[in-house]
LOPA-493537 format. One record per atom (N, C-alpha, C): residue in one letter; x, y, z. Coordinates in steps of 0.05 Angstrom, whole numbers, plus 5000, padded with zeros to 4 digits. Example, Ala and Ser with C-alpha at 12.3 -4.5 7.8 and 13.67 -1.06 7.14 Angstrom:
a526448865156/a524649105156/a526449345156/s525749555142/s527349795143/s525850015157/
% end
This chain:
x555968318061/x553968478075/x552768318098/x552468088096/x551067938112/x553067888140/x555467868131/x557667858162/x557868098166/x557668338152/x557368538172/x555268538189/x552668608179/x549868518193/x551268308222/x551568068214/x552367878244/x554068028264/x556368178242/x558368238263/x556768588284/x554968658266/x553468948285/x551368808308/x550168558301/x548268448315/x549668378338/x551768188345/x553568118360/x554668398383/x555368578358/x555468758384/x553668858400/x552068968385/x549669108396/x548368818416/x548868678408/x546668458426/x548668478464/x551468558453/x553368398482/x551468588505/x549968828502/x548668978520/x546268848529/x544368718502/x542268648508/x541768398530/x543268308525/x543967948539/x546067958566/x547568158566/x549068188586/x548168398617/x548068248636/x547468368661/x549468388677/x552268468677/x554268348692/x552968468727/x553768248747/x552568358766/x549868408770/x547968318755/x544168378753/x543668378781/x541568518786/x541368468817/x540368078812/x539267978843/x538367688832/x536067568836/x534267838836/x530867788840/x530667798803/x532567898785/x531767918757/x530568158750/x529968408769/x528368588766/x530468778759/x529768978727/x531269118726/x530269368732/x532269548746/x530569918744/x529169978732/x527370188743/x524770318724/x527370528714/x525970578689/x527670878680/x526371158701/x529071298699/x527871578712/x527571778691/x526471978705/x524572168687/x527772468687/x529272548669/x531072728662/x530173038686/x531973098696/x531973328705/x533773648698/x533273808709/x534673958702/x538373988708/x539073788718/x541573658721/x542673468705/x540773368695/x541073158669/x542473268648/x544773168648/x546573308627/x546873038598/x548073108577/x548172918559/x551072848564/x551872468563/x554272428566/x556272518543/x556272558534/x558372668508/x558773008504/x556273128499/x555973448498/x557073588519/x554873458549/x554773578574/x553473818571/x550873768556/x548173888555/x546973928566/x544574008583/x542173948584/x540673838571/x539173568580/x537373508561/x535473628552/x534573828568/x531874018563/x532674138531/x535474178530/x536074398507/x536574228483/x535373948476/x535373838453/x532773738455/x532173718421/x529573638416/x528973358406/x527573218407/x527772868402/x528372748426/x527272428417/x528772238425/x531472248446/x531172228477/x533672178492/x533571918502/x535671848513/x536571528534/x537771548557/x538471338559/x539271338588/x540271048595/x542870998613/x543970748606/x544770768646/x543570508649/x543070408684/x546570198682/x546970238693/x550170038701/x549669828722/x551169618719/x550969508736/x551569498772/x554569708762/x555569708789/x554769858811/x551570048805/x550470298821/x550670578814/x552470548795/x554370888778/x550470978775/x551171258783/x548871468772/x548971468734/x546271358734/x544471358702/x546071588686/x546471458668/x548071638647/x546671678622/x545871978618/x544972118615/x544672148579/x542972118558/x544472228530/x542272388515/x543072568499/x541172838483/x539872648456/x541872438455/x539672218436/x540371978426/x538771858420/x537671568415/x541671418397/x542171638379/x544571478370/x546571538387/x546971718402/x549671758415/x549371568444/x546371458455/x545571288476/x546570958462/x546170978437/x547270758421/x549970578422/x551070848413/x553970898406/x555670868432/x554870928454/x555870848482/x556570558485/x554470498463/x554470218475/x556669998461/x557570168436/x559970018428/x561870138425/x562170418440/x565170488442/x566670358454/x569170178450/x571170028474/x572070098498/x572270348506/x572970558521/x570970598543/x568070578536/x565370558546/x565470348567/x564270318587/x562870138607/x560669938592/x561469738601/x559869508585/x558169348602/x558169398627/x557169258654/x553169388653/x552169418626/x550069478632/x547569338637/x545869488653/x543069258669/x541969308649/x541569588635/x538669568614/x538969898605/x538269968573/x539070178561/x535670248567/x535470478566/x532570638554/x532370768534/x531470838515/x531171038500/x527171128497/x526871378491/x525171528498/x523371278472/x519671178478/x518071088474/x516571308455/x517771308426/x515571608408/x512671418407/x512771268413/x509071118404/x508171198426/x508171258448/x507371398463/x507871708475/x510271788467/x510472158472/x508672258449/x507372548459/x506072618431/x507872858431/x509772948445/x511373238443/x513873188432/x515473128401/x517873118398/x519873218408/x519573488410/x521173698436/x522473548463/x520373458479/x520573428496/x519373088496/x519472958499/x518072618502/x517272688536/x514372608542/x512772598561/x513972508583/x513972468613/x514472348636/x513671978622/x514271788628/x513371508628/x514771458593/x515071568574/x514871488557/x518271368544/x518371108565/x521070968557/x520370738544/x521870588533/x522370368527/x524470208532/x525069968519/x527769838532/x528269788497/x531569918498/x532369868468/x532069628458/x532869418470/x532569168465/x529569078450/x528069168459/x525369168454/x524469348433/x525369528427/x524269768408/x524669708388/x522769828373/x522869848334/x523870158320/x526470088323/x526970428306/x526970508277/x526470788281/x526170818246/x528670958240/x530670868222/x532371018208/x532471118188/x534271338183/x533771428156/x531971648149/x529671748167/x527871878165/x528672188162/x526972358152/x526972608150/x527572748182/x526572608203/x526872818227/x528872818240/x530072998251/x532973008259/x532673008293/x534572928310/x535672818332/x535873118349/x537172998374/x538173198396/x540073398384/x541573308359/x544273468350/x542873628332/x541973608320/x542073678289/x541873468271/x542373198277/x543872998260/x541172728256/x541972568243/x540072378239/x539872178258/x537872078269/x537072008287/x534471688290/x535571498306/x534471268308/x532171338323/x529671338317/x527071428329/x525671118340/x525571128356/x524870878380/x522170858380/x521270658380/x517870628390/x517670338398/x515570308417/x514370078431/x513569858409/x512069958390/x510469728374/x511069738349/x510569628328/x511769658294/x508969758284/x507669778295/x505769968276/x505770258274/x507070338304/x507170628306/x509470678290/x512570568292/x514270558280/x513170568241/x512470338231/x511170398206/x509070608199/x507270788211/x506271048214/x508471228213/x510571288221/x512071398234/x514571458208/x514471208196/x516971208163/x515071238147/x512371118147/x510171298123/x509771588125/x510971638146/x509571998149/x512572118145/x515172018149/x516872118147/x520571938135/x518571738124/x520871628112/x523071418123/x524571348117/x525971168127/x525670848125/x527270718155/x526670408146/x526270418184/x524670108182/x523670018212/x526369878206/x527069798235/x529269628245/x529769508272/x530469298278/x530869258313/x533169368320/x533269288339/x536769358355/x538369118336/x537668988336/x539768718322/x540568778295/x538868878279/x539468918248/x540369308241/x540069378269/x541769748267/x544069648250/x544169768231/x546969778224/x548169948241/x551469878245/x552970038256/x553870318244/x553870338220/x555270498207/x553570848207/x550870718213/x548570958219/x549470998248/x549470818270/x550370938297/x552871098296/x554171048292/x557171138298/x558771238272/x557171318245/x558271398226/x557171728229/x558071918217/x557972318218/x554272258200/x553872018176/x552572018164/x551471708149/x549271618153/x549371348148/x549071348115/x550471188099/x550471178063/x549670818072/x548870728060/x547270438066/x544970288054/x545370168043/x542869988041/x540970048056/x538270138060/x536469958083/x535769638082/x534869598103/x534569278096/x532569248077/x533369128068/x530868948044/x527968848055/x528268758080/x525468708093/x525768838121/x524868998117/x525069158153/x523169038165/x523269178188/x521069028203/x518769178207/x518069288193/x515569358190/x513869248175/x515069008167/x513468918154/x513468838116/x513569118118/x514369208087/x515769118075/x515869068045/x518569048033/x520169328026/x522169278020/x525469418022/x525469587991/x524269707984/x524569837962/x525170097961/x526770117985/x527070397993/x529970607976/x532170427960/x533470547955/x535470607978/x538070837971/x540070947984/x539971117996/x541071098024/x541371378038/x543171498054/
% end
């Protein structure tokens, strides 16, 4: 269990740490705010027409912001092999700050790298499906699995098998990061 853990951290990290091409003031893009052109990269959605959590993934080489209906399929981009790996910086929508699940507010991004997500939880994603719920700080995140279940987690300790599996069956971690201990059982 524990080399899997390394071997999901490793991947998920090659985005966090990697700027191929960064510009070389160090400054990365502000996120932009979804339009009615904003399609999801996989569906070819509208974002407007899913509810939760969306992202958005900046490239290095100038390519127009690519677009996703939610938090795991913005994920999952990021370790398909097939996928562009040249990324400046992922977003996913900031719930410690949206108060509209529907829709997440204008401003309310975060940088995955930085975010505390909750997995596992009762509320479902852009699809239908279960969904990594993003927030700025671990307290909102811990409010957020007290009101609806789940486990806190970083980007480093996501299991893969919740990103990129139809359904995550898993351990939660034993000490999430919320703080808490892990007595959460299977899900």
């Amino acid at each position: 269990m524990r080399l899997l853990r390394l071997i999901a951290a490793l991947a998920l990290a090659g985005f966090v740490g990697a700027c191929d091409g960064a510009p070389a003031t160090g400054a990365l893009p502000a996120p932009l705010e979804p339009t009615a052109e904003s399609l999801g990269y996989f569906c070819g959605m509208n974002l407007e027409e899913h509810a939760g959590p969306k992202g958005q993934i900046h490239l290095a080489d100038g390519s127009p912001v690519i677009w996703f209906t939610s938090v795991r399929d913005t994920l999952a981009f990021t370790l398909l092999p097939d996928e562009a790996k040249n990324f400046l910086v992922v977003y996913v929508n900031d719930m410690a700050r949206a108060r509209n699940w529907d829709q997440p507010e204008a401003g309310a991004w975060v940088d995955a790298s930085a975010a505390y997500f909750v997995i596992g939880s009762s509320r479902l994603g852009g699809m239908g499906a279960p969904e990594a719920v993003p927030f700025s700080d671990p307290e909102s995140a811990a409010d957020f699995r007290g009101r609806f279940g789940g486990a806190v987690v970083t980007l480093a300790d996501m299991p893969r098998d919740f990103i990129l599996g139809e359904g995550w069956v898993g351990e939660i971690p034993a000490g999430d990061a919320s703080g808490e201990g892990g007595d959460h059982g299977q899900h």
